[in-house]
C-alpha positions in Angstrom: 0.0 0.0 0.0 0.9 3.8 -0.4 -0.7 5.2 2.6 -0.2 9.0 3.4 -1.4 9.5 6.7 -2.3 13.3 7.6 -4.0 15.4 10.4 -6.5 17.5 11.1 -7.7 20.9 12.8 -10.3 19.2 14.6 -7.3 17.1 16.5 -6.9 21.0 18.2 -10.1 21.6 19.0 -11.1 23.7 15.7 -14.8 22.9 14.6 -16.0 25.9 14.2 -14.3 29.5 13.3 -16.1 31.5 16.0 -14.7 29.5 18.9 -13.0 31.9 21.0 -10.7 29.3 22.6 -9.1 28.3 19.2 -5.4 27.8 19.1 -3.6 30.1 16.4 -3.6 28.4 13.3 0.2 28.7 13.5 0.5 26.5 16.8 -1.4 23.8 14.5 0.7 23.6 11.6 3.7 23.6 14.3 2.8 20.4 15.8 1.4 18.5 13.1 4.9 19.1 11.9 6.4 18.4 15.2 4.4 15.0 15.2 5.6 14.1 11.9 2.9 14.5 9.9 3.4 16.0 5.9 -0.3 16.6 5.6 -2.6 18.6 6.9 -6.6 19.7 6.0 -7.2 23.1 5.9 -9.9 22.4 8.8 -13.2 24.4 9.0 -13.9 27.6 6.4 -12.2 31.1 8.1 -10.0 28.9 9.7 -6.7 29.1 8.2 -6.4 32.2 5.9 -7.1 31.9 2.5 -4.3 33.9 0.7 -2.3 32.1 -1.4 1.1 33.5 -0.5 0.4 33.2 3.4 -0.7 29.6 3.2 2.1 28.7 0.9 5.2 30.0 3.0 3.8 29.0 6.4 3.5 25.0 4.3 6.4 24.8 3.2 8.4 26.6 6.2 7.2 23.6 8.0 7.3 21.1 5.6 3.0 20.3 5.3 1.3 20.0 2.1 -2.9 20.7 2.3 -4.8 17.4 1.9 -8.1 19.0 1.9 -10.3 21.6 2.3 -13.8 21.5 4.3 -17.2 22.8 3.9 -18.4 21.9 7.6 -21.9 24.0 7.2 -25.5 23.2 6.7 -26.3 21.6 4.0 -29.9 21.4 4.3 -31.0 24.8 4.3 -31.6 26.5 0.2 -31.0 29.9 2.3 -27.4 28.7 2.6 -26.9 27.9 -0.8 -25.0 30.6 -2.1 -23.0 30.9 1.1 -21.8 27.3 0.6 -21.1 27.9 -2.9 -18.8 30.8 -2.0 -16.9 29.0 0.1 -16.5 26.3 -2.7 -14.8 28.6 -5.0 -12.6 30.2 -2.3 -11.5 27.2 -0.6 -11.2 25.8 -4.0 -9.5 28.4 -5.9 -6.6 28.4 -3.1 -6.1 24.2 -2.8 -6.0 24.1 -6.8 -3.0 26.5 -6.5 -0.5 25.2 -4.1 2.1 22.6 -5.3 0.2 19.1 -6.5 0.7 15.8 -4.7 1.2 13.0 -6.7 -1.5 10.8 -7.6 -1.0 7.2 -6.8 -1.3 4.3 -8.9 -4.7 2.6 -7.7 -5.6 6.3 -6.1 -9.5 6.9 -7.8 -8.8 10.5 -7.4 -6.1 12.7 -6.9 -5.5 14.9 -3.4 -6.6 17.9 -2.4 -10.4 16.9 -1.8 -13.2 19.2 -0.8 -14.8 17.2 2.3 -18.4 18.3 2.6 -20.2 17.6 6.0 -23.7 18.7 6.9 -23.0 20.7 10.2 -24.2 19.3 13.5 -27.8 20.4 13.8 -29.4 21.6 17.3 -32.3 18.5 16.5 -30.2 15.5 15.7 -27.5 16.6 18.4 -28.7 15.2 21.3 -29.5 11.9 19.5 -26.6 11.7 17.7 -25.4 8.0 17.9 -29.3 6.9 18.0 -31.0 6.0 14.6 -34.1 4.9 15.8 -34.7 8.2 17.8 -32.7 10.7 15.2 -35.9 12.9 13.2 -35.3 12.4 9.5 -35.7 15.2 6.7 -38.6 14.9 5.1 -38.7 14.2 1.2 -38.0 17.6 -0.3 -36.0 18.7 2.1 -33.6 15.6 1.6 -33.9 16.5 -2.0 -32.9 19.7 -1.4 -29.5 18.8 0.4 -28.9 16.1 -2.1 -28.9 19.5 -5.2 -27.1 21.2 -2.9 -24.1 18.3 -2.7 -24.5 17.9 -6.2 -24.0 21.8 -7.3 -20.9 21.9 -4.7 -19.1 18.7 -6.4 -20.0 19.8 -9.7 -18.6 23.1 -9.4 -15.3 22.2 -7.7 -14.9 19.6 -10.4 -15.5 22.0 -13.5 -13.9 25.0 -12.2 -11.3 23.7 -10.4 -10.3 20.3 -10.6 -11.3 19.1 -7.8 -12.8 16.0 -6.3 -15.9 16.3 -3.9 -16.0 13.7 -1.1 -19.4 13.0 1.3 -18.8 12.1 5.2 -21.3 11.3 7.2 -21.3 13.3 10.4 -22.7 12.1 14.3 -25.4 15.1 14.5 -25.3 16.1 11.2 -28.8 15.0 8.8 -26.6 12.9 6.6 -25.2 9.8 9.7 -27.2 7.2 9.6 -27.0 3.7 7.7 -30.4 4.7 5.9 -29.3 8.4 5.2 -25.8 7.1 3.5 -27.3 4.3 1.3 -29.9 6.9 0.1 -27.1 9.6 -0.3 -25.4 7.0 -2.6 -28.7 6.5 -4.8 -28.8 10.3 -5.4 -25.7 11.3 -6.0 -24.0 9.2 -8.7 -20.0 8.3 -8.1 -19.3 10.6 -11.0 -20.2 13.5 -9.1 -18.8 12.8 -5.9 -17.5 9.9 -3.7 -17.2 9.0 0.1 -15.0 10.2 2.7 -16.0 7.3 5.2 -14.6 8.3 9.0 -13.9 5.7 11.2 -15.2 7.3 14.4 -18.7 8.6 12.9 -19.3 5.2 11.6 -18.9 3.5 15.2 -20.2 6.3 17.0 -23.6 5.8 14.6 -23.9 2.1 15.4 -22.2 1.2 12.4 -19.3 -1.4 12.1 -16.1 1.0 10.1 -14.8 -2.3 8.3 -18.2 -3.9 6.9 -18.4 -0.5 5.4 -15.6 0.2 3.8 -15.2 -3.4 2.8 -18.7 -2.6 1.3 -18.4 0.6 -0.4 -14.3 0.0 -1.3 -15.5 1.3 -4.9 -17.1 5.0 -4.1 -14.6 5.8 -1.1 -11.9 8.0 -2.1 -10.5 9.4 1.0 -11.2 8.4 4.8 -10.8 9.4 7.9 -9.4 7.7 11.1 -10.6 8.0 14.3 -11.0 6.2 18.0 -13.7 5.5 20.5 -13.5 5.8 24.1 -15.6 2.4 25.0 -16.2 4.1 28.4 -17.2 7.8 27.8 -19.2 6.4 24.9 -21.5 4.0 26.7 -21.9 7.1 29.2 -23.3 9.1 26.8 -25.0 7.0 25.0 -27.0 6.6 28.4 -28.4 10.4 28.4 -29.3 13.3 26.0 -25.7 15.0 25.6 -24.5 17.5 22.5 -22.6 15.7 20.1 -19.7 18.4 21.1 -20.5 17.7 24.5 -19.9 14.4 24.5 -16.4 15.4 22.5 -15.2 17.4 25.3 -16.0 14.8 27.4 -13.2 12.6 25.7 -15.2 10.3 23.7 -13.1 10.5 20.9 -9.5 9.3 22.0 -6.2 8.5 20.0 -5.6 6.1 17.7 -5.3 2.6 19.4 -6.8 3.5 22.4 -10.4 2.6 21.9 -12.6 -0.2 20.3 -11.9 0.6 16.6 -10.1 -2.6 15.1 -7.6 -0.8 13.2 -5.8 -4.4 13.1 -8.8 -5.6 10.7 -8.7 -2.1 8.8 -4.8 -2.8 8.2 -5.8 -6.0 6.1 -8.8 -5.2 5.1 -7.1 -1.9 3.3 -4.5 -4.7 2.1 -7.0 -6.4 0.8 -8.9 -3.8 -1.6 -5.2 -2.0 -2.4 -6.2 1.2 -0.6 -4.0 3.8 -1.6 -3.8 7.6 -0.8 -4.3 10.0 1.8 -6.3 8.8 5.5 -6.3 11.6 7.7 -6.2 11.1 11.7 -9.0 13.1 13.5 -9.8 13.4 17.2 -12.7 16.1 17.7 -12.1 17.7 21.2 -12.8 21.2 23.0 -10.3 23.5 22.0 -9.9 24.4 25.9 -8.2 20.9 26.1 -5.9 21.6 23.2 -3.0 21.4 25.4 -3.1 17.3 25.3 -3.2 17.2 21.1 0.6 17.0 20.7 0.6 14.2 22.6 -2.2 12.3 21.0 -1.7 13.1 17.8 1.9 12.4 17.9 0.5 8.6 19.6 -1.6 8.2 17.1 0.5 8.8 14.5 3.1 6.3 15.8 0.6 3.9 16.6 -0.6 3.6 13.1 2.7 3.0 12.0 3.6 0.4 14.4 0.7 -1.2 12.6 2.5 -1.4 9.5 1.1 1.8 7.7 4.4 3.1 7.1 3.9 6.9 6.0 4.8 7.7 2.8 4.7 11.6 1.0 
């Protein structure tokens, strides 16, 4: 395999822009570099600045290269549209100018990919995790998202080269087994593919290696993640904020929970994975003192398991 394993904002705490307890973006990049990571995602829109010049000398002072960018916003609302398409051509027109990264042999798509995520909504928050208690949208307003996904992809594809990838998001209207196998009926693998996350999967009562054994064919990117068995069956006992639950720990380094990243080794062996999986441990940013530590674990953990970082 040709695995390049990247991080993440979220590792740090940064969900959302308006936080006032971000880190600097700066202190980020620093210790994903530190850790020994050679990827990074650009994390949520307003995050990192989007001028070219900035971006570029702060990446390469450090040795990073952008993996993604991500439109982490509501999805669901036609109000929103033209804010999401903004962000699309900004957060677009800046990955499609720094340096490329290779494309490997087996990859379906090339690196940097737009990750689009329906945003946690107030609603599905508290049941995130629960399917048989999570409100659906109803039929139009389902068809509404699914235009929305497809007019995102389709202009980051035409105007920009690049490839628009799906993840289902705990609290977000598109988690569920139901909501994914649907999303894959209305939006063809032409238009976009799957960013499948390790975490959300388990966290939404689904099993990570069934379904990427399963959909192998429309994944083009993933994302790793790790389950406190603990914290989760805490607050899977009581209405709690998906971000709630976060800050209590839920989400843990690499190796330290109940995902079987032994069976994801082989199983990736198995379908000839190859690209970019990006590590991800959602947290308050309050507690962003701890992330060099775990993200540095997880990192090493991963390739004690025998996926030997390549860039």
């Amino acid at each position: 395999m040709s695995i390049k394993i990247s991080s993440a904002p979220c590792c740090w705490g940064v969900d959302d822009p308006r936080n006032p307890h971000l880190p600097p973006w700066q202190k980020v990049l620093d210790e994903a570099a530190i850790a020994g990571y050679k990827g990074i995602e650009l994390g949520p829109y307003g995050y990192l600045p989007l001028d070219i010049e900035t971006v570029s000398a702060a990446l390469e002072q450090r040795g990073l290269s952008i993996v993604a960018g991500t439109i982490f916003d509501n999805l669901v609302d036609p109000a929103n549209l033209d804010s999401l398409l903004r962000q699309t051509h900004e957060i677009c027109a800046l990955i499609s100018s720094l340096p490329k990264l290779a494309q490997e042999k087996g990859q379906h798509y090339p690196a940097p990919y737009l990750v689009l995520i329906d945003h946690v909504h107030a609603e599905r928050s508290l049941v995130a995790g629960h399917p048989g208690a999570a409100p659906r949208l109803s039929a139009e307003k389902w068809a509404q998202t699914m235009a929305h996904i497809r007019a995102i992809a389709e202009l980051a594809r035409d105007e920009y080269g690049i490839r628009a990838v799906v993840h289902p998001h705990a609290g977000g209207y598109i988690e569920f087994e139901d909501e994914i196998r649907q999303l894959l009926l209305d939006v063809p693998y032409a238009i976009a593919g799957l960013c499948l996350d390790t975490g959300h999967l388990y966290y939404s009562k689904m099993d990570p290696v069934a379904w990427i054994r399963e959909h192998k064919d429309r994944i083009d990117y993933l994302h790793f993640k790790d389950i406190e068995p603990g914290i989760y069956s805490a607050v899977m006992g009581q209405p709690i904020d998906f971000f709630a639950a976060c800050a209590k720990g839920v989400m843990c380094p690499i190796g330290q929970g109940v995902v079987d990243y032994d069976a994801i080794y082989q199983l990736l062996r198995d379908i000839d994975y190859q690209g970019y999986i990006t590590i991800e441990q959602e947290r308050d940013p309050r507690n962003a003192a701890g992330s060099l530590e775990d993200v540095t674990a997880s990192l090493a953990y991963l390739q004690g398991k025998g996926f030997n970082q390549q860039q």
